[in-house]
N, C-alpha and C positions, 0 to 999 in steps of 0.2 A: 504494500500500500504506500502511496506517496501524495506528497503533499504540497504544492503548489501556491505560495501566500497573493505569488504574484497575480496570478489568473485563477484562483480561488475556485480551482479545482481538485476532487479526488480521483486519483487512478487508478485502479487495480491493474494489475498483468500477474500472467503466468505462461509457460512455456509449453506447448503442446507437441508430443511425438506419439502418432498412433492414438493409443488409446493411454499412453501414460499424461498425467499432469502433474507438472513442476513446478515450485516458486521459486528454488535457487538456481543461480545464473550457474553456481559451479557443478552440482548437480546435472542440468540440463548438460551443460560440456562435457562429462562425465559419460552421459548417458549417447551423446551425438558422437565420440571418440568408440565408444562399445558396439553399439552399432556397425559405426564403418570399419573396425575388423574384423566383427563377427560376421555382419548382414551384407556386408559393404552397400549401404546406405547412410545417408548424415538428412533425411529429412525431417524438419521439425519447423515448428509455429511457435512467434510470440503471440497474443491473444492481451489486447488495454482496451479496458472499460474508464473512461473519464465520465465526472459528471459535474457540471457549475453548481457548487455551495449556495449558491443565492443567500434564504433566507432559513436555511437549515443548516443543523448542526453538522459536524462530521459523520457521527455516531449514525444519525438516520441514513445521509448521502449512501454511507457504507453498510448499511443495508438495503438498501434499493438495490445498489450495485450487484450486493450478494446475488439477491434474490432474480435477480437479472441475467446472471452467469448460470444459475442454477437450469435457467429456462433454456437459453444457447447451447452447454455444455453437451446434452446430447446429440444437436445440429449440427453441431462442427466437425463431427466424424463425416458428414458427408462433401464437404467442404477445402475441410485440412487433408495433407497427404497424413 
C-alpha cells in the first residue's frame, strides 16, 4: 500500500504470475528467476489499484480498494499471461 500526500491518493499493487499472487518485489524476482530455469518462462503482471482520498479517510479508500480487487482477482486469469 502507498501513499501519495501529493495527489492524495491510495495505491495498492501486487504482482501476478499464473495463478500465484505476490506483494514482495523480491519475492516476485525470486519467483520470475525459478520459473525461467525451470519453465523457461519469466511471464508475470504488476496489477495498481489507485483511488483519490477526496473526503474519506484512508482506512475506508482501502477498503473499497480491497473489496475491488476481491471482484477483479478472479478476471485477471483470463487476461494476465
Amino acid at each position: 500500500m502507498l501513499f501519495r500526500s501529493l495527489h492524495r491518493k491510495l495505491i495498492i499493487f501486487w504482482y501476478q504470475m499464473g495463478d500465484r499472487t505476490v506483494a514482495s518485489k523480491f519475492e516476485h524476482q525470486w519467483l520470475i528467476l525459478k520459473n525461467a530455469l525451470i519453465k523457461n518462462k519469466t511471464e508475470a503482471s504488476i496489477v495498481r489499484i489507485s483511488m483519490p482520498l477526496k473526503d474519506m479517510t484512508k482506512k475506508r479508500v482501502f477498503e473499497i480498494e480491497k473489496n475491488f480487487a476481491k471482484l477483479i482477482i478472479p478476471k485477471l486469469k483470463d487476461y494476465l499471461p
